[in-house]
C-alpha positions as CSV (number, residue, x, y, z in Angstrom):
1,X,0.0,0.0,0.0
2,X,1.2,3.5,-0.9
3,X,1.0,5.8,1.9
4,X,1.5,9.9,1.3
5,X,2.1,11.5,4.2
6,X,2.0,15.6,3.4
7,X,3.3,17.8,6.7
8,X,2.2,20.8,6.6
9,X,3.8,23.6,8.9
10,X,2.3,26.7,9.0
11,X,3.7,29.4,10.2
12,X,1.6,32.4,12.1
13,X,2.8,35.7,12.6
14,X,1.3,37.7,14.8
15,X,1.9,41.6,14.4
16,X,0.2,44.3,16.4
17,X,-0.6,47.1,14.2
18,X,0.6,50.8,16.0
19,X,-1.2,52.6,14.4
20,X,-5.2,51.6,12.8
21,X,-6.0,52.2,9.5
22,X,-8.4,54.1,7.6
23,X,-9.8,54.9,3.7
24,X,-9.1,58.4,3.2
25,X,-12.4,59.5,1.0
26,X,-11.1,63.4,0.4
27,X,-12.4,66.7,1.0
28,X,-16.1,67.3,1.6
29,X,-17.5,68.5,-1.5
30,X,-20.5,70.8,-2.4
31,X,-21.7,72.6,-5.1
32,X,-22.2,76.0,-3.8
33,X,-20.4,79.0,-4.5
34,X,-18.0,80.0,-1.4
35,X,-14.9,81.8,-0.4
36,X,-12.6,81.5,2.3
37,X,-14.3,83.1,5.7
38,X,-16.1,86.9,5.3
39,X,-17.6,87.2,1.7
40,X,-17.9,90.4,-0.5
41,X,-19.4,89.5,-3.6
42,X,-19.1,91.4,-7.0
43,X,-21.1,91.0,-9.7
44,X,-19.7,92.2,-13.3
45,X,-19.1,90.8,-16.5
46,X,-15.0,90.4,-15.6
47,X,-14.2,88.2,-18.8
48,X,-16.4,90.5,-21.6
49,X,-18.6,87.6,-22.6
50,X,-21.9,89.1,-22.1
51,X,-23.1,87.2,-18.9
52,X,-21.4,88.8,-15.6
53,X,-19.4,86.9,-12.9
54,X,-19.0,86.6,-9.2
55,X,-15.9,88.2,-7.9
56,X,-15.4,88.3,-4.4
57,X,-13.1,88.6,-2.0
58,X,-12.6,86.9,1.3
59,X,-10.7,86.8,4.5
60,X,-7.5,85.5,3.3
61,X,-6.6,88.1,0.9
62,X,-7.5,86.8,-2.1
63,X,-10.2,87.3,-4.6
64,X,-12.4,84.6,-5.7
65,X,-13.8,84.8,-9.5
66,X,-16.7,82.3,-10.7
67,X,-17.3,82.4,-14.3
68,X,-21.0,82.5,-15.3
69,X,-21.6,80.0,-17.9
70,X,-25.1,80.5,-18.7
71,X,-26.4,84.5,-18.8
72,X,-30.1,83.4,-17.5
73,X,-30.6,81.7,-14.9
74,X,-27.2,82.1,-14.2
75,X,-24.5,79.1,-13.6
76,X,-21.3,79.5,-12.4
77,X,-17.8,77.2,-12.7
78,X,-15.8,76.4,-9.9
79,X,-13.8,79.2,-8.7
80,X,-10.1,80.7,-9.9
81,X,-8.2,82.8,-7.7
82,X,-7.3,86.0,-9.0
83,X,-4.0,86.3,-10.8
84,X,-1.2,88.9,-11.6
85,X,0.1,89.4,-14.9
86,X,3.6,86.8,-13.4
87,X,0.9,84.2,-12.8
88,X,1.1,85.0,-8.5
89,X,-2.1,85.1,-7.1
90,X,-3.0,88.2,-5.5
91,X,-2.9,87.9,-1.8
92,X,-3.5,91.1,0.3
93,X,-2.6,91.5,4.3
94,X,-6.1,91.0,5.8
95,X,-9.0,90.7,4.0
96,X,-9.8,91.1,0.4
97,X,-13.0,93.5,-0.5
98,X,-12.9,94.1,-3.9
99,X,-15.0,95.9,-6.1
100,X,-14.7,96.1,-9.9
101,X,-14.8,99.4,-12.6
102,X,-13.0,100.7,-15.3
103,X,-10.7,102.5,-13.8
104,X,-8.7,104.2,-16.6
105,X,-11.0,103.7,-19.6
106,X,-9.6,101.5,-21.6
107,X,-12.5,99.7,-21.3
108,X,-11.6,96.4,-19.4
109,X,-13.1,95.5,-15.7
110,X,-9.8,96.8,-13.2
111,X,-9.9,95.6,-9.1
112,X,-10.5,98.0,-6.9
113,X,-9.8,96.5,-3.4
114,X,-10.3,97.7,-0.1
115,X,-7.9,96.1,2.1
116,X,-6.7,96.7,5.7
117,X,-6.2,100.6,6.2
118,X,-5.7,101.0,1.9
119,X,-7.4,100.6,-1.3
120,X,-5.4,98.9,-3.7
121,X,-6.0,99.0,-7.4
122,X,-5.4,96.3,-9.9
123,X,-5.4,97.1,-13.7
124,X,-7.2,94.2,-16.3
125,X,-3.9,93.8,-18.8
126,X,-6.2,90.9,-20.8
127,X,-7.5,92.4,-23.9
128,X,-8.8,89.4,-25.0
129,X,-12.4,88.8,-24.3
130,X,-14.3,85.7,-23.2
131,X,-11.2,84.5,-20.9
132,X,-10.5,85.2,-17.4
133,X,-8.2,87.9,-17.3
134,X,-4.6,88.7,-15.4
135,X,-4.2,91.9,-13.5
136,X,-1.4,94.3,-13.3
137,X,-0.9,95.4,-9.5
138,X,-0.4,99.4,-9.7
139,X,-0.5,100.2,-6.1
140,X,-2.4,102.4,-3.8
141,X,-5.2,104.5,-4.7
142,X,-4.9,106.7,-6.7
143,X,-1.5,105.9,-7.9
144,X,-3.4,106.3,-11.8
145,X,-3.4,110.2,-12.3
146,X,-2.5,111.8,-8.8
147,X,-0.5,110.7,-5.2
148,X,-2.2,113.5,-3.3
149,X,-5.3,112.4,-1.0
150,X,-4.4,108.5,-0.7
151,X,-7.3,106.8,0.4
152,X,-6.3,105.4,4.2
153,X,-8.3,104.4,7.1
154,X,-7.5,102.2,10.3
155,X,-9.1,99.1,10.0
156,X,-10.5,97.0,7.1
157,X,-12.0,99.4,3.8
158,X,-15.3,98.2,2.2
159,X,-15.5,100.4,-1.2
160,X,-17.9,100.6,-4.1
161,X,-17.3,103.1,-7.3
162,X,-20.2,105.4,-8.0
163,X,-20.9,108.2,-9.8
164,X,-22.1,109.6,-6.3
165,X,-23.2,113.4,-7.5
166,X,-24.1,113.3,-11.0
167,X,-20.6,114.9,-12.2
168,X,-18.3,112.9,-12.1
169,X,-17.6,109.1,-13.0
170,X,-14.9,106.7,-10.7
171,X,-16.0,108.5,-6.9
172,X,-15.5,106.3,-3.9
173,X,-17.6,105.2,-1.1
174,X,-15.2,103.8,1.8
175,X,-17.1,102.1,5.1
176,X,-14.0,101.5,7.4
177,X,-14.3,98.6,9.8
178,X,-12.2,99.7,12.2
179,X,-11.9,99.5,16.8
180,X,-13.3,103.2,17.3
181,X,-16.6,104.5,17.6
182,X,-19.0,105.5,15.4
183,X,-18.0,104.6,12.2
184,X,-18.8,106.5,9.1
185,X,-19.0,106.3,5.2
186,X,-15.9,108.3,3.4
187,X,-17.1,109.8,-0.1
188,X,-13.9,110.8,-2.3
189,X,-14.7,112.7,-5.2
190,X,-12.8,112.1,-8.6
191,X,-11.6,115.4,-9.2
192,X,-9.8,114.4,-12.6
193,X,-10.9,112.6,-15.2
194,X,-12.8,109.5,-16.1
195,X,-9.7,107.8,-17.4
196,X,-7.2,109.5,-15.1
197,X,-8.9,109.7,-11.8
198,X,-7.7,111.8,-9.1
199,X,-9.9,111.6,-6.0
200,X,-9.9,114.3,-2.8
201,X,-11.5,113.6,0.5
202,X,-15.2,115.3,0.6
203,X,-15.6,113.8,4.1
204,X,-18.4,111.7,5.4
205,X,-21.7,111.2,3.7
206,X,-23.9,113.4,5.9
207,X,-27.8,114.3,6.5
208,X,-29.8,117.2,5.6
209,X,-28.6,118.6,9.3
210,X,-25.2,118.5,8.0
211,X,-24.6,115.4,10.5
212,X,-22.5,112.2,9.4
213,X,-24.2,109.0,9.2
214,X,-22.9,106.9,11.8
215,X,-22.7,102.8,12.0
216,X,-22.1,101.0,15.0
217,X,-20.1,98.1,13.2
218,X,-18.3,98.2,9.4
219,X,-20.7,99.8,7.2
220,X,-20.5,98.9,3.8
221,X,-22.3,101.3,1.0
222,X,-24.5,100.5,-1.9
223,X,-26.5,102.8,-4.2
224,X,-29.7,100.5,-5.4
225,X,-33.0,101.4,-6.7
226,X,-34.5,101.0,-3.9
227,X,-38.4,102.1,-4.8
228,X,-38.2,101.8,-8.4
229,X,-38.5,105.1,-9.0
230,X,-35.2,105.9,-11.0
231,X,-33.3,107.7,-8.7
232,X,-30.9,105.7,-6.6
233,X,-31.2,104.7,-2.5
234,X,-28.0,104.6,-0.6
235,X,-28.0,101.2,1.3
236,X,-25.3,100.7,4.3
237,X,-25.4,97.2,5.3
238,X,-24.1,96.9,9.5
239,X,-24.0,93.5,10.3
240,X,-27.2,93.5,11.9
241,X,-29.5,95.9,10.0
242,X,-28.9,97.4,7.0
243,X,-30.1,100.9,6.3
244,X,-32.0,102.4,3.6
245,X,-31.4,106.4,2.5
246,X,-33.2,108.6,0.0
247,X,-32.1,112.1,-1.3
248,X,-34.0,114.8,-2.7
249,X,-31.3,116.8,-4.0
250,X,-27.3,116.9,-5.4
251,X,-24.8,116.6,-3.7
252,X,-27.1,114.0,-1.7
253,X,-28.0,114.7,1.8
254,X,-29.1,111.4,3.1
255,X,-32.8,110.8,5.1
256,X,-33.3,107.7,6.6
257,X,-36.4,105.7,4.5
258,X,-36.3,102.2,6.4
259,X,-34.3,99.8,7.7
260,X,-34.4,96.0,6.6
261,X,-33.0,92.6,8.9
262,X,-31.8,89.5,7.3
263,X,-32.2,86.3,8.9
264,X,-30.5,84.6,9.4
265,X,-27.6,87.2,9.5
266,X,-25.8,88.0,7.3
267,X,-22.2,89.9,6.9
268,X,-21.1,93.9,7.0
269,X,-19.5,93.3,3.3
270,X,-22.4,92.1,1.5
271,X,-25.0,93.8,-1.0
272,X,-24.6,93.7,-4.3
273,X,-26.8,95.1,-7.1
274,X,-27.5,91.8,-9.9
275,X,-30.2,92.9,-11.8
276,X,-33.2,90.6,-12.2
277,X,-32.0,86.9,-11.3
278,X,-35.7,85.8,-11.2
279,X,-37.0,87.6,-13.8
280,X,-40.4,88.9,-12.1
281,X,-39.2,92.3,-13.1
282,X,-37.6,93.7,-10.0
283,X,-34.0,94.2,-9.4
284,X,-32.1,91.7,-6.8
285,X,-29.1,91.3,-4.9
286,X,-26.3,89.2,-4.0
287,X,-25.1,88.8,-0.9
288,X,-22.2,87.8,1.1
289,X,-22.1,86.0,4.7
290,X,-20.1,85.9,7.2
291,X,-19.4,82.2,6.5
292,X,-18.3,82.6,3.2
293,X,-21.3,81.8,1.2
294,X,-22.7,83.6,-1.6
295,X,-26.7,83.5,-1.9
296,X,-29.2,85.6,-4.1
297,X,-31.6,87.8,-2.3
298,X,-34.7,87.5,-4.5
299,X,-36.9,91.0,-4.5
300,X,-40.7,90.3,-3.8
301,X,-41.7,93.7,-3.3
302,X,-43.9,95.8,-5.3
303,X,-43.1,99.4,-5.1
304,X,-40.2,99.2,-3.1
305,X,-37.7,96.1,-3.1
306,X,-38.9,93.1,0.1
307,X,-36.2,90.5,0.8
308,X,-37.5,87.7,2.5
309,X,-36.0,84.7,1.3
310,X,-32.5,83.6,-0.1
311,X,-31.0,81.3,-2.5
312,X,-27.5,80.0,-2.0
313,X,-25.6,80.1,-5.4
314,X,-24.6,77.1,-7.4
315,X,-22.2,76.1,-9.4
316,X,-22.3,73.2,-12.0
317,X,-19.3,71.4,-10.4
318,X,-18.4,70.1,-7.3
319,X,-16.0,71.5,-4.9
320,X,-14.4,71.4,-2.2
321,X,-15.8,73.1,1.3
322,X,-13.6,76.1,2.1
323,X,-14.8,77.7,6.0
324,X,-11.6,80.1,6.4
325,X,-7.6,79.4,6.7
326,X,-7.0,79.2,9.9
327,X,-10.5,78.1,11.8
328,X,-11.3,74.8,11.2
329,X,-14.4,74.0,12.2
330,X,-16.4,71.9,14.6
331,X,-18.0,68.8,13.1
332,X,-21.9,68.1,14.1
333,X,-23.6,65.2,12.2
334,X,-26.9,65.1,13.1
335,X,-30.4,65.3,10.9
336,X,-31.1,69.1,11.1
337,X,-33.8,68.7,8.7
338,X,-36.4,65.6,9.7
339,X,-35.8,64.3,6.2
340,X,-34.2,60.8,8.1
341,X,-30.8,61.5,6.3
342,X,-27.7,62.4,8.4
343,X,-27.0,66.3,7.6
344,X,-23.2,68.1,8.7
345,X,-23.0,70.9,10.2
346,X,-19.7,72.8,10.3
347,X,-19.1,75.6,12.8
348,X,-16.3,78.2,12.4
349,X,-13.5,78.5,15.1
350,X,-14.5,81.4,17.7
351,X,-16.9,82.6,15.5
352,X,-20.8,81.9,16.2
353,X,-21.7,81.0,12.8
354,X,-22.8,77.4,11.3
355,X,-23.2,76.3,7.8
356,X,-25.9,73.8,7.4
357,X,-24.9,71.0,4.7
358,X,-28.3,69.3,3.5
359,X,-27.6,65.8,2.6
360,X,-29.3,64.4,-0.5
361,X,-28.2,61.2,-1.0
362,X,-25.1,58.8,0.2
363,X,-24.0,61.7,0.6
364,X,-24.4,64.6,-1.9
365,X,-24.0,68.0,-0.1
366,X,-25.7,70.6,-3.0
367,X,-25.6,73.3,-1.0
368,X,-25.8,74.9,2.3
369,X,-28.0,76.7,4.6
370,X,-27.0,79.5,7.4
371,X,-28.1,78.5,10.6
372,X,-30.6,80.9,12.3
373,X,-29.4,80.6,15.4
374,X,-25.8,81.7,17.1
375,X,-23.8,78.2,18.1
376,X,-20.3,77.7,19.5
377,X,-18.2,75.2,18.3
378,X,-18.6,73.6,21.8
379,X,-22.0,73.0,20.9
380,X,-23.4,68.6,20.1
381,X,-26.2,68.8,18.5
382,X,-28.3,65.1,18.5
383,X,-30.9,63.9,16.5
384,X,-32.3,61.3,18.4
385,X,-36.4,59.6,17.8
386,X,-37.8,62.7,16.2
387,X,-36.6,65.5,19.0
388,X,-33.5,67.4,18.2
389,X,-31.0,68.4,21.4
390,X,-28.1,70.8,21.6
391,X,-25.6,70.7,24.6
392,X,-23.6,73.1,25.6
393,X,-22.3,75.0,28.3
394,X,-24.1,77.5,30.7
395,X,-22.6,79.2,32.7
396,X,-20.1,76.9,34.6
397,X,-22.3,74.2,33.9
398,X,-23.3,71.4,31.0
399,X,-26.6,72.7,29.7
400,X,-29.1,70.6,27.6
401,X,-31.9,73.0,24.9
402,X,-34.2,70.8,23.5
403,X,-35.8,71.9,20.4
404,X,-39.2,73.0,20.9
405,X,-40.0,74.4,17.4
406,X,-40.1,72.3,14.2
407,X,-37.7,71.3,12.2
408,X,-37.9,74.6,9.4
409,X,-38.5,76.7,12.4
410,X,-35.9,75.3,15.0
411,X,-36.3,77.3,19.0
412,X,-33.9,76.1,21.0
413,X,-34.6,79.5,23.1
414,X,-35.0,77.3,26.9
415,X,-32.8,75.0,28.6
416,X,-32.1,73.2,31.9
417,X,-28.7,72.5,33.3
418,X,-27.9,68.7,33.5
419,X,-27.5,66.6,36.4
420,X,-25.5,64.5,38.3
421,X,-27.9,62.7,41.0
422,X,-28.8,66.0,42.3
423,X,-25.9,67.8,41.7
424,X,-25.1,70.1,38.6
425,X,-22.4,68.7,36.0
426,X,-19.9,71.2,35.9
427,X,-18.0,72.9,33.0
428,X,-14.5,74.8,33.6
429,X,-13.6,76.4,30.4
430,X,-10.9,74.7,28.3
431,X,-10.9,71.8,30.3
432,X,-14.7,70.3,29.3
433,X,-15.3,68.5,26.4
434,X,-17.9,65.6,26.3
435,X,-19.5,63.7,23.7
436,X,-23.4,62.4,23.6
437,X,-24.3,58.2,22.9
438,X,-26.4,56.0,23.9
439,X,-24.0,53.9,25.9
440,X,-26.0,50.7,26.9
441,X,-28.0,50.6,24.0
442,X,-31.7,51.2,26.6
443,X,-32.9,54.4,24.4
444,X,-31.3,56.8,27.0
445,X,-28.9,59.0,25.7
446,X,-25.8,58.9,27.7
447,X,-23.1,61.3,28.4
448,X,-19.3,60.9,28.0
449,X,-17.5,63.8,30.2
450,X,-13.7,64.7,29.9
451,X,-12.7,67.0,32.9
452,X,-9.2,68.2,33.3
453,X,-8.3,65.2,30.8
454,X,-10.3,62.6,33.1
455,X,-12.7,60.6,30.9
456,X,-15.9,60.1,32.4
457,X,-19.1,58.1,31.5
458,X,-22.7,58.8,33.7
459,X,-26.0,56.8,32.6
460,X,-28.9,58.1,32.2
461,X,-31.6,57.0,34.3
462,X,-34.5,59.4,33.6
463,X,-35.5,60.1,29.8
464,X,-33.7,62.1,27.0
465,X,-36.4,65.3,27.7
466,X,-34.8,66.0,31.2
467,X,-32.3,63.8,31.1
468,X,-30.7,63.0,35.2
469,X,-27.7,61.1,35.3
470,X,-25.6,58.3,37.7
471,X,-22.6,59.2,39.7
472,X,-20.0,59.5,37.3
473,X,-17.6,56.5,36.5
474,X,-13.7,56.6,35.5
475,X,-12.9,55.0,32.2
476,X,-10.6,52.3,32.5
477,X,-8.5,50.7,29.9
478,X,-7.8,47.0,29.5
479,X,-4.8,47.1,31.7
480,X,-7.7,48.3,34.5
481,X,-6.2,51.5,34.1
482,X,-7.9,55.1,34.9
483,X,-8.2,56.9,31.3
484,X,-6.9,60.2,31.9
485,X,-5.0,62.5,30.3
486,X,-2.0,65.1,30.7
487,X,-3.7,67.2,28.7
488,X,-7.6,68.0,29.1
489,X,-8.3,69.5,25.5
490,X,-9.5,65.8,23.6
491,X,-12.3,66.0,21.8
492,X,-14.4,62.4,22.1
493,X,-16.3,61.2,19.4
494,X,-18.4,58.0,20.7
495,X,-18.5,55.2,17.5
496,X,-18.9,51.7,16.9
497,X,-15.8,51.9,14.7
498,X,-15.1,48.7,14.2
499,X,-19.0,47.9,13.7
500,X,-19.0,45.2,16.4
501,X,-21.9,46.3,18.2
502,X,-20.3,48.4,20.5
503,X,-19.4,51.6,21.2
504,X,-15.9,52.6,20.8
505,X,-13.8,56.3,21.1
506,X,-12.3,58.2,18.4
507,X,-10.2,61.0,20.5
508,X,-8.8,63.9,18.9
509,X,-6.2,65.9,20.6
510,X,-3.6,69.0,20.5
511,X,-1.2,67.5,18.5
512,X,-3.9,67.6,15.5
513,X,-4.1,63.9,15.7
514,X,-6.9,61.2,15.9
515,X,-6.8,58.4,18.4
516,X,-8.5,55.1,18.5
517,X,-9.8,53.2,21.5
518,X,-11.9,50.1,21.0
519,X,-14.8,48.9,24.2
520,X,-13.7,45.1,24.3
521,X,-16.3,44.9,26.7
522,X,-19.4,46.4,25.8
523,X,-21.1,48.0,29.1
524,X,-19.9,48.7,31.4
525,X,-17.0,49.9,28.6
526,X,-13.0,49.1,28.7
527,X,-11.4,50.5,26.4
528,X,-7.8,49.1,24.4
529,X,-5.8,51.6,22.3
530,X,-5.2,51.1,18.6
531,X,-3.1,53.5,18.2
532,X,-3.7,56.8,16.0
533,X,-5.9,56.9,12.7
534,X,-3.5,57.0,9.7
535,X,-3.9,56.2,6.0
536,X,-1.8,54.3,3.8
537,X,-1.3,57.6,1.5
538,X,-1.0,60.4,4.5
539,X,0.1,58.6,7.1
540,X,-1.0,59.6,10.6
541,X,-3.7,62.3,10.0
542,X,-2.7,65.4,11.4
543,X,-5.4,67.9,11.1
544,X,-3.0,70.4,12.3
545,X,-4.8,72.6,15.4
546,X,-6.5,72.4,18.8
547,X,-9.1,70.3,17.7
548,X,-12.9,71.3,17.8
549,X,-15.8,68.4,17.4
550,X,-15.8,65.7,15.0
551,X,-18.3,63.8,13.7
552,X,-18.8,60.3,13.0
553,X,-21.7,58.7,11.0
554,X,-22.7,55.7,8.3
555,X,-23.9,58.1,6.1
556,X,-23.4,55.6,3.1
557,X,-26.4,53.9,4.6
558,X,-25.1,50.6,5.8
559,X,-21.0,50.6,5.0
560,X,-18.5,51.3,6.9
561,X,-18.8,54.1,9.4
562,X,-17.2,57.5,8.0
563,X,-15.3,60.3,10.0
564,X,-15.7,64.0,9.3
565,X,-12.3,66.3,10.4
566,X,-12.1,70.0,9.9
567,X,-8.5,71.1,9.4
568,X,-6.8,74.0,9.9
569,X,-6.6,75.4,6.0
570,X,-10.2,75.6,6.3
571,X,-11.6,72.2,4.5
572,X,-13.4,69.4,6.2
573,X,-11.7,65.8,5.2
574,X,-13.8,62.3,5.2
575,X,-12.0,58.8,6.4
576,X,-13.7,55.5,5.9
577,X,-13.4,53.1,8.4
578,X,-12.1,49.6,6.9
579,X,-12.0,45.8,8.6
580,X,-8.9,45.5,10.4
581,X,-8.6,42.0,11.0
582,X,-7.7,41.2,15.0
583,X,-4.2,39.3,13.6
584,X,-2.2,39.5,10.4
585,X,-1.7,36.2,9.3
586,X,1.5,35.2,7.1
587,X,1.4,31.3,6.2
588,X,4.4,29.8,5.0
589,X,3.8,26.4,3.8
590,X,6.7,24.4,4.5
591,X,6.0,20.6,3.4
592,X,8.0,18.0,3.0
593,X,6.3,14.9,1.3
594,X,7.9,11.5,1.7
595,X,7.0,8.7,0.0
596,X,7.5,5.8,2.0
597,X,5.6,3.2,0.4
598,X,3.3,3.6,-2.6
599,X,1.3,0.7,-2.4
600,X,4.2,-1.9,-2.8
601,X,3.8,-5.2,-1.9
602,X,6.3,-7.2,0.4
């Protein structure tokens, strides 16, 4: 008898992993026009095809340009960043608030930016029409014709080029945005010629009393047919309100005819005249906010102009997000909506501003909305069984407002501070973060609580209305250590990661980076590290700044669960979570076969 005998050794490695690994899935994408931080939009026909552009500028200097690819309704490309004539882009000190004119009538669209204490002028050296042009940069105003009376302030100049008294063609209205109080609009008069202007200081625009009109915030000016009547209203949008003048007479002496509130809010460089974007006959405007969006202020008025909705503009491609260099944002996901898709939410470092990303589908981020309400980047927001919930802080305390509008008409306007037993949680600034889950899976949603870089978890054992919470328990690792950390500022985000059916922690920290702790026990939770969240093409994500919220959610509807990050240049970055196998298995077959006897007869 032949007998095979086949040994078979194989050989198991087993390799702990440092770090865990994740599918990077790129920038979050939308299709709405937006600049980086504060916009001032500009609309004008920069590239002489016959269908005007969005030029605007932004808080990092630069100026955005959106070609308009169809004339009605209009359509926009992605943005360019406006270039100089050497191919640099140009990048002021401050912000960018541009306006655009034919400064020295040769009958292309120049720049004329306000920046921070100057205006600037950039002449259009592209004769060519129908492509975007370059710019030459020619200095301070007004270095074309003149160096006397330089237009100068002390803080950041909104300007817009007028004829102002019926003379004269290239004036100037400045609003400076500047630390002193009150704050005026500067009208220079062009005291040369249309192509060689020279402009002198007439001084403050003023009321029939001879009195300057005074802003409490950054005016910025705007001369709009405001009734229809022909003549032209002088409009000085503040922030908050944004005032309407009339004039009887030349030079004007300016009576106030009404004042108009957006809402949500909208920003100090903002109105701009675009003619009829509807086409019901009335002229509209365009409109910059503070989060860098640009929308369309649709006029619904009959004798005099009514704003009371907005659109956001579109563009035809997909872009990425930009929220301002320098302030990345704090993630929310949550369904702000009631459609029963998860929604983001991004909210701008120290500023009390949030961008409302509606998700379409798996997900497809069209556009954005302006939140109504002022949030903090501390804020959670939950949507949880129909009821919406935002936590924050008040006062030295963790607060709960439960939403007791709708969802189109959100009023988070009353809240109750939580507790602990009978005690209030507390909140020391800087050294509070927590996070919002339902930990043991009852329907109760639980709260994780980092104080002075102690992780704490307390269950709730009344209802998610008025929620009242255990004693507090210390985290422990699976080493039956205390989870605490040197340094308080970690941002939790409470996941199931690994999809296993419980909840695990993605931390992020100071040193921009993201780390992983899976619960190998469920509930009561222990947690093991896996090490930081890297890809195989960036390596350890490093998001670059103290870190704000981030958000977690399986917004592709039944795959893996996907991170949201907001990084310091301003863009929000997506990472898929991906099966990492508990042991990385290397077989080695070693086999020796030996024939000892193949069915051979003795």
């Amino acid at each position: 008898m032949k007998k095979i005998i086949i040994l078979v050794v194989i050989v198991i490695s087993i390799s702990a992993s440092a770090n865990t690994l994740v599918k990077s899935l790129g920038k979050m994408q939308h299709s709405v026009v937006a600049v980086d931080g504060n916009a001032k939009p500009v609309y004008y026909d920069i590239d002489r095809d016959g269908k005007k552009d969005i030029i605007s500028g932004s808080d990092n200097g630069k100026i955005y340009i959106n070609i308009n690819l169809i004339d009605m309704p209009p359509s926009f490309d992605y943005y360019t960043c406006a270039l100089l004539s050497n191919s640099n882009v140009i990048d002021l000190i401050g912000k960018s608030l541009p306006d655009v004119a034919d400064w020295n009538g040769d009958g292309l669209g120049d720049l004329i930016v306000g920046g921070y204490k100057s205006v600037y002028i950039f002449t259009n050296c592209t004769v060519t029409p129908g492509i975007v042009p370059v710019f030459a940069e020619a200095g301070i105003l007004p270095s074309l014709g003149g160096t006397t009376n330089i237009v100068y302030g002390s803080g950041d100049l909104s300007v817009k080029v007028v004829c102002y008294d019926g003379t004269s063609s290239n004036d100037l209205l400045v609003g400076e945005n500047n630390s002193s109080t009150p704050k005026v609009v500067t009208y220079y008069k062009n005291i040369g010629t249309y192509s060689t202007p020279v402009l002198t200081n007439m001084g403050a625009v003023k009321s029939p009393a001879g009195s300057e009109l005074t802003f409490s915030f950054g005016p910025s000016p705007l001369l709009f047919d405001w009734d229809n009547d022909g003549t032209n209203e002088l409009i000085v949008s503040d922030i908050v309100d944004n005032d309407v003048y009339y004039t009887t007479n030349y030079p004007p002496e300016w009576i106030k005819k009404t004042t108009f509130t957006l809402s949500p809010r909208m920003s100090y460089y903002k109105l701009e005249a675009c003619g009829d974007i509807n086409e019901n006959g009335k002229q509209d405007l365009l409109v910059g906010s503070f989060t860098g969006g640009l929308f369309w202020l649709t006029n619904s008025g009959a004798d005099e102009a009514s704003f009371s909705t907005y659109m956001p503009v579109e563009t035809v491609f997909r872009t990425n997000v930009i929220f301002g260099a320098g302030n990345s944002c704090a993630v929310n996901i949550w369904d702000f909506n009631g459609d029963g898709l998860w929604d983001v939410s991004l909210t701008r470092r120290n500023k009390s501003n949030m961008r409302m990303y509606k998700n379409f589908y798996k997900p497809l981020f069209k556009s954005f909305e302006i939140s109504q309400l002022d949030y903090v980047t501390a804020d959670r927001f939950y949507s949880y069984n129909s009821n919406q919930y935002r936590y924050t802080f008040v006062s030295v305390y963790l607060g709960l407002y439960t939403n007791t509008g709708s969802y189109s008409s959100p009023d988070f306007s009353t809240y109750q501070k939580l507790k602990e037993g009978t005690n209030y949680i507390q909140h020391a600034y800087n050294h509070t973060t927590f996070d919002i889950c339902d930990m043991n899976g009852d329907g109760k949603l639980d709260l994780w609580y980092i104080f002075y870089g102690t992780n704490y978890w307390l269950e709730n054992t009344n209802n998610n209305l008025t929620p009242i919470y255990k004693q507090r328990e210390i985290a422990v690792d699976n080493n039956n250590n205390q989870l605490i950390f040197s340094d308080s500022k970690f941002i939790p985000e409470m996941t199931d990661w690994n999809m296993d059916g419980k909840l695990d922690i993605l931390f992020a920290d100071t040193t921009g980076k993201i780390s992983y702790y899976q619960n190998i026990s469920n509930f009561p939770p222990v947690f093991e590290l896996k090490g930081f969240l890297e890809t195989t093409d960036e390596g350890v994500i490093d998001f670059g700044s103290t870190p704000y919220n981030i958000g977690v959610t399986d917004i592709y509807e039944g795959d893996w669960p996907v991170l949201f990050v907001g990084f310091i240049d301003g863009t929000t970055h997506m990472y898929e979570a991906i099966p990492e196998p508990l042991l990385f298995i290397n077989c080695y077959l070693l086999f020796f076969i030996y024939y000892f006897k193949m069915r051979k007869e003795v």
